[in-house]
N, C-alpha and C positions, 0 to 999 in steps of 0.2 A: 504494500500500500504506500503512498505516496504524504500519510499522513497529513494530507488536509481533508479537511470535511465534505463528504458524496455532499452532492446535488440533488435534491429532491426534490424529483418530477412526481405529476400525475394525469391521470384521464380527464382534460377536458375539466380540471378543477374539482372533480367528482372526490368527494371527501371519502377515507378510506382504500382511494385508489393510491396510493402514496408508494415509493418506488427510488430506486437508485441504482446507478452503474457502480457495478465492482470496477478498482483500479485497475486489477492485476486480471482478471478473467474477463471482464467487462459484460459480463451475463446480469441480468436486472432482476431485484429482488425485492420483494412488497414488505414495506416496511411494519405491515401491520396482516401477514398472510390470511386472518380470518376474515376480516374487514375487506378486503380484495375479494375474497370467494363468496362473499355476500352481494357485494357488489355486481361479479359476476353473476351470480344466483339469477338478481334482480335484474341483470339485462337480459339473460335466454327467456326470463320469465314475461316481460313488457309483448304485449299482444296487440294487434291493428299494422303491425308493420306490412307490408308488402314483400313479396318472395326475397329481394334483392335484398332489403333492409334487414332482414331477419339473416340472413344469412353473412353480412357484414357484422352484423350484433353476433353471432356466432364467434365469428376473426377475432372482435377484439374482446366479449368472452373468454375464448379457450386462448390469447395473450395474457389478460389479468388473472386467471389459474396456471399460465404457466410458469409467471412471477411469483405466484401465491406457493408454490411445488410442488403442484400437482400434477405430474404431468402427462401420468395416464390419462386423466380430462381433457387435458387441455390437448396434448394429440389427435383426441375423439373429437371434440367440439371444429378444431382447425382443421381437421380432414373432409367433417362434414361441413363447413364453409365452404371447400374447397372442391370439393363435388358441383356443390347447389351453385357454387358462384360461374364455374362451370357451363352446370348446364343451363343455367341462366344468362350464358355470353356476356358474361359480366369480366371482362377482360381485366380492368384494373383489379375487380376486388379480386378477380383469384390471386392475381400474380401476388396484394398484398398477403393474403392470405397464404401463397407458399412461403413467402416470405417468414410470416411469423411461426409458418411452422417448422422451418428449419429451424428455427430456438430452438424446437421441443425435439431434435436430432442430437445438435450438439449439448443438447440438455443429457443425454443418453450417452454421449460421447462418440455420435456419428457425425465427424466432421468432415470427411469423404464424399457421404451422401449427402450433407448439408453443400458443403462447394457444389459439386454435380448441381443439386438444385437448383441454387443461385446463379450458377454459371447458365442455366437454361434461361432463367429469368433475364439475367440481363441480354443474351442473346435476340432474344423477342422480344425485350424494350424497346433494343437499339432497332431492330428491323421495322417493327411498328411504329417507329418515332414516339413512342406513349410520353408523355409529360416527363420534362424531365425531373421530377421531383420522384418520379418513381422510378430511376434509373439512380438517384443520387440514394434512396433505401435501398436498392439491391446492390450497390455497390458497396454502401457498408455493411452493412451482414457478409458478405460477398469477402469484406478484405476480413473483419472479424472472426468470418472463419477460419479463411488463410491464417491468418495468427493462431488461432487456436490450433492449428493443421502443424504448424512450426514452417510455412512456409511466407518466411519473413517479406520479403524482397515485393513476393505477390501480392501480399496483403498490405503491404506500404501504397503500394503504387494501386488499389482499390481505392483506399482511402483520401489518398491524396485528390483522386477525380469524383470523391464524395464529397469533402471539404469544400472544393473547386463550385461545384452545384449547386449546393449548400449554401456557401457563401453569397454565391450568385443571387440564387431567392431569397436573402437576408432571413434565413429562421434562427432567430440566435441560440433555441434549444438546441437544433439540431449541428450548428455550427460547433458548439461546445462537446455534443456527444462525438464527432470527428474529431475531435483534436485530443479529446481523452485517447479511444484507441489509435490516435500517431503516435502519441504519450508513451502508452503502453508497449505500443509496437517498435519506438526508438529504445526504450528500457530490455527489451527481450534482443533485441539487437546487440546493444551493448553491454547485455550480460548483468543486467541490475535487480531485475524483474525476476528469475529463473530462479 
């Protein structure tokens, strides 16, 4: 750890969704896990959605259980997002939704199958020109993995064209969560972090 104090983020200001990046793993983790799965609870439960919506509330559901640790759930929930969104040609939200399910890979310690993933994703970002704000997500997961994979080099230069995007659409959360893992990724580099 780099001993300053995590940043805590959450859903949309939704109280109990409360959350932080690990220095050293950069895996996120609900500050308050029961409060998180209530949360969750309470969004697979909300009714009147339409196909699309229910199945987005699904995504980021089976995200806030897989902060929470649960992540037999949350696999479940983000697979079945990922179906529906699917076959709903809901093009962004699957892609977000593989997205947040490779967390629940390298949650498991499948960081091989989580690259593969992501590597497809950005593939078919880049081809379908999608927003690049959904290019600049799948590229940090994308370098995240890399890191977690020990393939330094790759996962620098992921991040680096996340930062780059990122910085571009002024998000300053998301600017800061790129520069955490360069952080991290320059510390495992030079041998500090390991």
């Amino acid at each position: 750890m780099t001993g300053k104090a995590p940043r805590v983020m959450d859903f949309n200001g939704l109280p109990g969704t409360e959350h932080v990046i690990d220095d050293d793993t950069l895996a996120r983790r609900a500050l308050n896990p029961a409060a998180m799965r209530k949360q969750a609870e309470a969004l697979l439960a909300r009714e009147g959605k339409d196909a699309a919506a229910q199945a987005r509330a699904q995504s980021q559901a089976g995200l806030m259980l897989l902060y929470a640790g649960d992540i037999d759930r949350a696999e479940a929930w983000l697979r079945r997002a990922m179906e529906d969104l699917a076959r709903l040609a809901d093009a962004g939200g699957h892609c977000a939704a593989v997205i947040r399910w490779t967390q629940a890979l390298e949650a498991r310690g499948l960081w091989q199958a989580s690259i593969n993933a992501l590597e497809e994703q950005e593939a078919r970002i880049r081809q379908h020109a999608a927003p690049l704000a959904l290019l600049g997500f799948a590229l940090q997961h994308l370098g995240k993995a890399r890191l977690g994979a020990g393939y330094l080099a790759e996962a620098e230069s992921a991040l680096r064209e996340a930062l780059l995007l990122r910085e571009a659409a002024g998000d300053e959360e998301l600017i800061a969560s790129s520069r955490q893992a360069l952080r991290a990724a320059a510390r495992r580099r030079d041998g500090l972090g390991i």
